[in-house]
Rosetta silent file (secondary structure, phi, psi, omega in degrees, C-alpha in Angstrom):
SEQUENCE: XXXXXXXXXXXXXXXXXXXXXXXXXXXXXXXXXXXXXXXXXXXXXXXXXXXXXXXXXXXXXXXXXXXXXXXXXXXXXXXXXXXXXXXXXXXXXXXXXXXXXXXXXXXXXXXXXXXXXXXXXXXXXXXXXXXXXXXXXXXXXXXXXXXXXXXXXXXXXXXXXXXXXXXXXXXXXXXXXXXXXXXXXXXXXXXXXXXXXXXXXXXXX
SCORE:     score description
SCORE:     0.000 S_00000001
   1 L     0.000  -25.737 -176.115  -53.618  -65.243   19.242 S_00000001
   2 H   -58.969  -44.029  174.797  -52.641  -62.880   22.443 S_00000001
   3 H   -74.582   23.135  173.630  -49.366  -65.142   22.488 S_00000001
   4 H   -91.075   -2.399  153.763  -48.065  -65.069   19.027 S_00000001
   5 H  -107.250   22.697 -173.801  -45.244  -62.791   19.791 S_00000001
   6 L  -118.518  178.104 -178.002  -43.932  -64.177   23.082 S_00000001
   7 L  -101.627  -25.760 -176.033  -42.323  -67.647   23.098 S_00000001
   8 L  -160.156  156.626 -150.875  -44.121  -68.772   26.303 S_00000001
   9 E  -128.743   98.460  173.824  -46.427  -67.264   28.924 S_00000001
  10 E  -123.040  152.986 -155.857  -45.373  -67.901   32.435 S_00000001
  11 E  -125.452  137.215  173.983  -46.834  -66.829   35.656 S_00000001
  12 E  -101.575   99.559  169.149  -44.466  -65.401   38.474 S_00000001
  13 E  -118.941  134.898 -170.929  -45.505  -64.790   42.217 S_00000001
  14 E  -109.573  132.198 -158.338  -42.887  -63.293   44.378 S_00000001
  15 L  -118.875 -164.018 -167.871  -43.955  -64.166   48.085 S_00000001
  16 L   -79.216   21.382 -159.296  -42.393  -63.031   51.515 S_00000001
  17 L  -116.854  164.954  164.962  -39.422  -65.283   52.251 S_00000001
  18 L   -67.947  142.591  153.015  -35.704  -64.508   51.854 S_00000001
  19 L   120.880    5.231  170.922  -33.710  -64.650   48.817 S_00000001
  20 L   -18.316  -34.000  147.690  -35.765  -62.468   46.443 S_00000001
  21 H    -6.669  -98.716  161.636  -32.544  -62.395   44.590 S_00000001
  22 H    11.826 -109.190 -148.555  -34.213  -65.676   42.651 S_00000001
  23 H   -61.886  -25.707 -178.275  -36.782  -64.450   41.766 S_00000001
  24 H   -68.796  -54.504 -171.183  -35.502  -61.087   40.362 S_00000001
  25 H   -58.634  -49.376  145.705  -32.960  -62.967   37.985 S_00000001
  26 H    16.196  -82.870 -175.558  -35.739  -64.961   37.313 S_00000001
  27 H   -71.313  -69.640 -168.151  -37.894  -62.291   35.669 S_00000001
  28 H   -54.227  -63.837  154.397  -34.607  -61.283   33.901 S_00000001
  29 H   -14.741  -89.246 -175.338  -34.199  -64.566   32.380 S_00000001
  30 H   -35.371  -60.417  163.576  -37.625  -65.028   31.251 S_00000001
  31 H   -61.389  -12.200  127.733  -38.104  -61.811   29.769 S_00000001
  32 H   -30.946  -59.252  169.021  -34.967  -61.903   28.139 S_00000001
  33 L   -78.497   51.763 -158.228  -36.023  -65.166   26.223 S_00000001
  34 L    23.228   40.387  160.788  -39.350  -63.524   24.933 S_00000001
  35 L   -87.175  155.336 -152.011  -41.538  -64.735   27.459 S_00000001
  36 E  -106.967  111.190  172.641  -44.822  -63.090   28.358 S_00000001
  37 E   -98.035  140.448  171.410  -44.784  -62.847   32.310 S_00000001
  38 E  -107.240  105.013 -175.455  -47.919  -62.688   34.973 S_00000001
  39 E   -99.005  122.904  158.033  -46.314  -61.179   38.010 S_00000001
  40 E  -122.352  163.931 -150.174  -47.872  -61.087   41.585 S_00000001
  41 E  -137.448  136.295 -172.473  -45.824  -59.316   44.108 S_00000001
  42 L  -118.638  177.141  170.951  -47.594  -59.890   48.112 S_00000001
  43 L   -59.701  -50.148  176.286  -46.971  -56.810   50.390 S_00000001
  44 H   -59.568  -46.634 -177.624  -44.438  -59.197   52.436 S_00000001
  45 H   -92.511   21.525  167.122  -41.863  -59.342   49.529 S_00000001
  46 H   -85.964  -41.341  169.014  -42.180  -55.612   48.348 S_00000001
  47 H   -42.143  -74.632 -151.623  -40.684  -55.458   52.129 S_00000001
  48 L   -73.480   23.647  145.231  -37.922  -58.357   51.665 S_00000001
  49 L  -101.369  -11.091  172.938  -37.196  -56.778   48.367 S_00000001
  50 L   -91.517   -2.724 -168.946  -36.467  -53.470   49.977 S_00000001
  51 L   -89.421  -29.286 -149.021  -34.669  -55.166   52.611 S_00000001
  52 L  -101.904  -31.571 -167.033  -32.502  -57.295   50.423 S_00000001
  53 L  -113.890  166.445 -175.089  -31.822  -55.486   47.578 S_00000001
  54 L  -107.687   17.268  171.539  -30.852  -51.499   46.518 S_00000001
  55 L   -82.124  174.153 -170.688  -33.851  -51.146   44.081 S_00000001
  56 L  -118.803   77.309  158.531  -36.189  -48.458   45.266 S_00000001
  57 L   -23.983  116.382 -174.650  -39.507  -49.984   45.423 S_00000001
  58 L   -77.608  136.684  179.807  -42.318  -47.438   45.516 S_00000001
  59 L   -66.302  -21.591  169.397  -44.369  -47.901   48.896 S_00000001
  60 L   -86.216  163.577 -123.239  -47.390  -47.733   46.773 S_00000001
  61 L  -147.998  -10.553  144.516  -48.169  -50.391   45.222 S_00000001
  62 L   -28.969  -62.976 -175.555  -49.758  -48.875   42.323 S_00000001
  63 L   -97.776   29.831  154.631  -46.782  -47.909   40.962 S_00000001
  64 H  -104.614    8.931  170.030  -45.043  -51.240   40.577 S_00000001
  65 H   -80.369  -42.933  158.520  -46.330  -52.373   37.833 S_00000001
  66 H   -45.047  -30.972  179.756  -44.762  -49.095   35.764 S_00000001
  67 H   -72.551  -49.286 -177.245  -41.470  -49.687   38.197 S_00000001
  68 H   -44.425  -63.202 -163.802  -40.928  -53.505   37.158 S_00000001
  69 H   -62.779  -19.798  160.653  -41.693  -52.913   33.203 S_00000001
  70 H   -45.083  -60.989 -167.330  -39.181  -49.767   33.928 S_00000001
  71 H   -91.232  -66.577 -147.000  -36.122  -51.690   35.619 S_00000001
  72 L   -79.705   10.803 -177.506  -36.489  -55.068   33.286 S_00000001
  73 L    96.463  -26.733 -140.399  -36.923  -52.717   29.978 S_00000001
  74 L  -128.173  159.065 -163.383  -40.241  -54.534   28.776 S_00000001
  75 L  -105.438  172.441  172.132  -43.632  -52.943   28.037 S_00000001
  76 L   -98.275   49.557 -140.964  -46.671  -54.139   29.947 S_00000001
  77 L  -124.729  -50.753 -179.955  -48.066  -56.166   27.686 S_00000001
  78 L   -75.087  -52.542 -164.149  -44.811  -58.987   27.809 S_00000001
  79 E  -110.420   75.676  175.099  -44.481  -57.757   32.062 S_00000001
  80 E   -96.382  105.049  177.971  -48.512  -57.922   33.288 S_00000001
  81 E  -106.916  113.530  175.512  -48.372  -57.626   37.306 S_00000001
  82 L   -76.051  105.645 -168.332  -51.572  -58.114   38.944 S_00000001
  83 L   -34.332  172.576  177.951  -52.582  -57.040   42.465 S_00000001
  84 L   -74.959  -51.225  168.863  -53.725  -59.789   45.451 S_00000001
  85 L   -93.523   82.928  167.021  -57.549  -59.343   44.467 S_00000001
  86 L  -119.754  104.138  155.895  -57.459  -58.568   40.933 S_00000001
  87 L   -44.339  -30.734 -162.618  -60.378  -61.645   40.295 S_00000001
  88 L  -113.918   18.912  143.998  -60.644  -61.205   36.570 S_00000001
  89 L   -52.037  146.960 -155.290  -57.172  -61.672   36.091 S_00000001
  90 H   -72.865  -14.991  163.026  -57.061  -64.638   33.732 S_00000001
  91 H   -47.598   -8.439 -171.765  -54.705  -66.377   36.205 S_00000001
  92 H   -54.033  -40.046 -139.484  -57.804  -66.347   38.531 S_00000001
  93 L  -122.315  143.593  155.325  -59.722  -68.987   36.223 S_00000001
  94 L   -68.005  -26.079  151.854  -59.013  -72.416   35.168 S_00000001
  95 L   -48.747  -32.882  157.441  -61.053  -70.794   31.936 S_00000001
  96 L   -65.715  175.017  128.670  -57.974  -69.145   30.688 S_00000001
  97 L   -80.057  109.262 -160.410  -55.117  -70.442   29.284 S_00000001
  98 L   -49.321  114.310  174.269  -53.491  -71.764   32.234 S_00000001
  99 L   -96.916 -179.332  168.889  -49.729  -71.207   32.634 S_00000001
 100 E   -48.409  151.888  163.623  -47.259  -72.532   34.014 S_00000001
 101 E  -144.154  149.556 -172.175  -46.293  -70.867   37.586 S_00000001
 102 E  -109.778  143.673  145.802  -43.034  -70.701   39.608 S_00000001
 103 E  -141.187  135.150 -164.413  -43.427  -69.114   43.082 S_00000001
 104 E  -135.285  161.132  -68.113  -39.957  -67.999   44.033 S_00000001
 105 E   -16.730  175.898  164.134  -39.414  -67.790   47.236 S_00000001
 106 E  -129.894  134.337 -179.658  -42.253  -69.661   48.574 S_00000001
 107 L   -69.572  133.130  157.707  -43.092  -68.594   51.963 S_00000001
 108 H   -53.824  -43.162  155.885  -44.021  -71.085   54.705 S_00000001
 109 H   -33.743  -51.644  165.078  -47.127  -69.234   54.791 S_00000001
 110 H   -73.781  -22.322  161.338  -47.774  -69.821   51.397 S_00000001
 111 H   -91.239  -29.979  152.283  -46.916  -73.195   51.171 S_00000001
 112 H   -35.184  -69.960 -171.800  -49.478  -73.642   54.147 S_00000001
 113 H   -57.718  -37.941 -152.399  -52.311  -71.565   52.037 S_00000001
 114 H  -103.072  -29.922 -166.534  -51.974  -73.533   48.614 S_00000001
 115 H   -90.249  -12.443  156.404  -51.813  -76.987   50.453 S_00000001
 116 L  -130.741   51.890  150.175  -55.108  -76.699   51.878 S_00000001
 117 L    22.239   67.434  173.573  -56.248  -74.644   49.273 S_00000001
 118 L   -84.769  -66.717 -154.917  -57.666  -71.187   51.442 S_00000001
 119 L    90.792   21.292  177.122  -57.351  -69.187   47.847 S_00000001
 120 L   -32.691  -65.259 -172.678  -57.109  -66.041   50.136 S_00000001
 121 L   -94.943 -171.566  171.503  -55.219  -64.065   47.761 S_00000001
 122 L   -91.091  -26.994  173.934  -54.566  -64.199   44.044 S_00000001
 123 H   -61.449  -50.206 -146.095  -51.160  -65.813   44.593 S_00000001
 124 H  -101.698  -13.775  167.480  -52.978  -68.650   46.352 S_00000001
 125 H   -98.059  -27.244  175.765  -56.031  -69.038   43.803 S_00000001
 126 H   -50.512  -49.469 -171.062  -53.439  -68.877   40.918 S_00000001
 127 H   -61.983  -70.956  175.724  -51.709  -72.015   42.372 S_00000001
 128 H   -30.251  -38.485  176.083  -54.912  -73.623   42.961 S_00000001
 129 H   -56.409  -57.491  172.624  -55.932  -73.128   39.187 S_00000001
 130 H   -40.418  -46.925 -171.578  -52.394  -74.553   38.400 S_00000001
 131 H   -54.998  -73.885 -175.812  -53.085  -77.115   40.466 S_00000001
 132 H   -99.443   -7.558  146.846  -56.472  -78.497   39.566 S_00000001
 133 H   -61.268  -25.276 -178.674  -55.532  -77.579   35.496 S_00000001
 134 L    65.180   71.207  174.840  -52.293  -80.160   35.938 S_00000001
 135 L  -134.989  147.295 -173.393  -50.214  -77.583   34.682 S_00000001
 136 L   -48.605  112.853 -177.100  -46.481  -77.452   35.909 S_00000001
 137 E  -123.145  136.691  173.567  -46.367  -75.472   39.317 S_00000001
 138 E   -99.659  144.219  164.005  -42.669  -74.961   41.096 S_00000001
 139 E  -132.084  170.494 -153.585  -42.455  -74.032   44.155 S_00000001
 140 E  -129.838   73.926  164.247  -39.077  -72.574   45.483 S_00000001
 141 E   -38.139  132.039  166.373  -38.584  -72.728   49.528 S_00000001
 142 L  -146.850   74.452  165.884  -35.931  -70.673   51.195 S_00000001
 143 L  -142.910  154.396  178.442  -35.999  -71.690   54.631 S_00000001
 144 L  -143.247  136.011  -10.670  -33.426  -73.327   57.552 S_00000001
 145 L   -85.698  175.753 -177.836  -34.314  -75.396   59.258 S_00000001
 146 L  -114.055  116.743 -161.285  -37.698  -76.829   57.723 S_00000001
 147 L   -91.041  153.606  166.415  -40.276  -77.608   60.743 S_00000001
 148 H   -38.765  -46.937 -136.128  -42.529  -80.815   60.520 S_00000001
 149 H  -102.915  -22.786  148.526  -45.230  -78.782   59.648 S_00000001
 150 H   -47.566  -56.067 -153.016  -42.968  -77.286   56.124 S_00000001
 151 H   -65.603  -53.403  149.726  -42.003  -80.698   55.529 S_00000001
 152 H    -1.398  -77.683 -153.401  -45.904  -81.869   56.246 S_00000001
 153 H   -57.729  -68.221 -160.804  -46.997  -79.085   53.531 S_00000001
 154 H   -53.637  -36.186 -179.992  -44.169  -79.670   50.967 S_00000001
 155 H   -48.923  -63.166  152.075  -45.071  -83.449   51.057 S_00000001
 156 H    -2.891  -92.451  173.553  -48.613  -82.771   50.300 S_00000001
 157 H   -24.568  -51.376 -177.833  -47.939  -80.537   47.747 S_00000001
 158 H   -71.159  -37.879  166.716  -45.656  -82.739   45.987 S_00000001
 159 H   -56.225  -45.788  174.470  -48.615  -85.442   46.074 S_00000001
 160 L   -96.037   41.450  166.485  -50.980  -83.445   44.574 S_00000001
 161 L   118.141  -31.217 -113.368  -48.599  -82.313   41.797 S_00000001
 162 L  -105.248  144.399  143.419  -46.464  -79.463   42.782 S_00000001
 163 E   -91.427  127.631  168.926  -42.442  -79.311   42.156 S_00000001
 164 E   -95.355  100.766 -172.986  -40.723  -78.732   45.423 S_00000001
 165 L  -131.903   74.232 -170.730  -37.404  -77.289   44.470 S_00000001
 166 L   -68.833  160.132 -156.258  -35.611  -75.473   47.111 S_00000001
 167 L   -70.780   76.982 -169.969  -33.377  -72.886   47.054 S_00000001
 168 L  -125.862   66.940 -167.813  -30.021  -74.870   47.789 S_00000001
 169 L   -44.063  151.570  170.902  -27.836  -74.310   45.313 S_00000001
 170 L  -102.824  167.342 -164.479  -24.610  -77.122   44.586 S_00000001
 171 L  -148.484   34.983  166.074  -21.376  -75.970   44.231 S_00000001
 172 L   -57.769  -51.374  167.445  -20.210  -78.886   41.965 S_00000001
 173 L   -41.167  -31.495 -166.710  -19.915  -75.387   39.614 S_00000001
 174 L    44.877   78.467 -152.992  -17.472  -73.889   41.693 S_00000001
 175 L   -94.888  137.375  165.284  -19.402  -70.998   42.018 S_00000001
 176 L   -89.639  -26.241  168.634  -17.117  -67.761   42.366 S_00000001
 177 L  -131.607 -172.128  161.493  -19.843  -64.988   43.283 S_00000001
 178 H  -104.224   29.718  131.691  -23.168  -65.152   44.487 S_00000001
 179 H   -48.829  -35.285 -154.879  -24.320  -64.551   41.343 S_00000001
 180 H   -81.981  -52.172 -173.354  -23.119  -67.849   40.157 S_00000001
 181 H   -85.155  -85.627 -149.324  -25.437  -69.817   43.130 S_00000001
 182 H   -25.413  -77.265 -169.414  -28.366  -67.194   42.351 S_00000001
 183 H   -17.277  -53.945 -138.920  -27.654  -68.850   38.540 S_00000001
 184 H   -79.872  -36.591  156.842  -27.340  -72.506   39.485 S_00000001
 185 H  -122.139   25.509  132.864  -30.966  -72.275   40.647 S_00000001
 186 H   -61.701  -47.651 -175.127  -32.568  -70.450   38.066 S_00000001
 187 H   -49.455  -44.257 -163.122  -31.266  -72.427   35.822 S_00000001
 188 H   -56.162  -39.979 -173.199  -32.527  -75.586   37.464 S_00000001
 189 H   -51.012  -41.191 -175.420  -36.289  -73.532   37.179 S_00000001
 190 H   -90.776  -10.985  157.626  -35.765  -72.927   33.880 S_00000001
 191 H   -58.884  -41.717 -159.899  -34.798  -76.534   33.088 S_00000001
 192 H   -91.602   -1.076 -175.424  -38.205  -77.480   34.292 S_00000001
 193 L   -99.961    5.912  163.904  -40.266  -74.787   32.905 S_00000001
 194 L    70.785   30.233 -179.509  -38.522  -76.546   29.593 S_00000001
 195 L  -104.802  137.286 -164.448  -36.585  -73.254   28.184 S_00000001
 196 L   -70.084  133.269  169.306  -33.300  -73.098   26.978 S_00000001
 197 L  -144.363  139.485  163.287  -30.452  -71.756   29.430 S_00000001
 198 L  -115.439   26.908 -158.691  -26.949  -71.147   29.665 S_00000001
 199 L   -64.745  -28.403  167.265  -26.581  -69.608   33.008 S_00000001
 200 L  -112.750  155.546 -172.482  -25.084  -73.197   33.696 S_00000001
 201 L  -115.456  130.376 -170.549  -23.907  -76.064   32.148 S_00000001
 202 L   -54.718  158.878  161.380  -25.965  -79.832   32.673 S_00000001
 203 L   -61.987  123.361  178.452  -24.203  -82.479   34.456 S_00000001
 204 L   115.315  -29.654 -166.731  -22.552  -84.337   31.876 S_00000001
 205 L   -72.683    0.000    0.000  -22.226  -81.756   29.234 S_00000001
């Protein structure tokens, strides 16, 4: 019954790698179509979001859950962000209902932690829930070059279940800003999370 006014419940962790970008439109997407989001945020990308971007992240970390629901609009009820130990978040447990989860970027670090499933954090027991529920997990890479020991992890991942969808946008689109390649891969994310988009148009269409 907690979902009967969103259209879908998806869980968002934004980790330390370049291109936060993603992940911001991301959020703006989802919560746009009435989806109910579970946001984790690590300490590395509060940097790379102050780095990348001109919002003004508060250094405490307190106050982003009031900044997020603030900038996207949304109350925190649709936009719930949960700290690195918050345990009794229900993303914690394979006892909730499990959602889907994107992690945009994904961190080499983080792709490390989930493939031999340390749980350190809450980002990295979230996946793991995702994981061993066989519920849809993406994960979104934004690194050059990709070392044996990435490639290693993404296979792995992709064995036990995972999407490996990195951030490499095509330009088939004839993209005009960098908005347009931001688009081209949310949209693929939101093809696979199975929600209607029009930041792009399919091949063929």
């Amino acid at each position: 019954m907690a979902d009967q006014n969103y259209a879908n419940t998806i869980t968002v962790a934004i980790t330390g790698g370049s291109g936060v970008q993603y992940a911001l439109r991301l959020l703006q997407c989802l919560l746009g179509a009435n989806c109910r989001v579970n946001l984790m945020v690590s300490e590395a990308a509060g940097v790379v979001i102050r780095t990348e971007t001109e919002l003004a992240l508060p250094e405490d970390d307190a106050q982003w859950s009031q900044f997020f629901c603030q900038h996207y609009g949304v109350d925190d009820k649709q936009l719930r962000l949960y700290s690195k130990r918050d345990w009794f978040s229900p993303v914690a447990s394979g006892s909730s209902k499990t959602a889907p989860m994107v992690i945009c970027p994904a961190s080499g670090g983080t792709l490390s932690a989930i493939a031999c499933g340390a749980s350190n954090n809450l980002v990295e027991r979230a996946a793991d829930v995702v994981l061993k529920e066989r519920q849809p997990l993406i994960l979104v890479p934004r690194e050059a070059p990709y070392s044996a020991i990435h490639l290693e992890n993404m296979l792995k991942l992709t064995q036990l279940g995972a999407l490996v969808l990195p951030a490499s946008p095509g330009f088939y689109h004839r993209p005009q800003s960098i908005e347009d390649m931001i688009d081209f891969i949310v949209a693929r994310i939101l093809d696979r999370l199975g929600l209607e988009q029009s930041l792009m148009p399919r091949w063929g269409d």
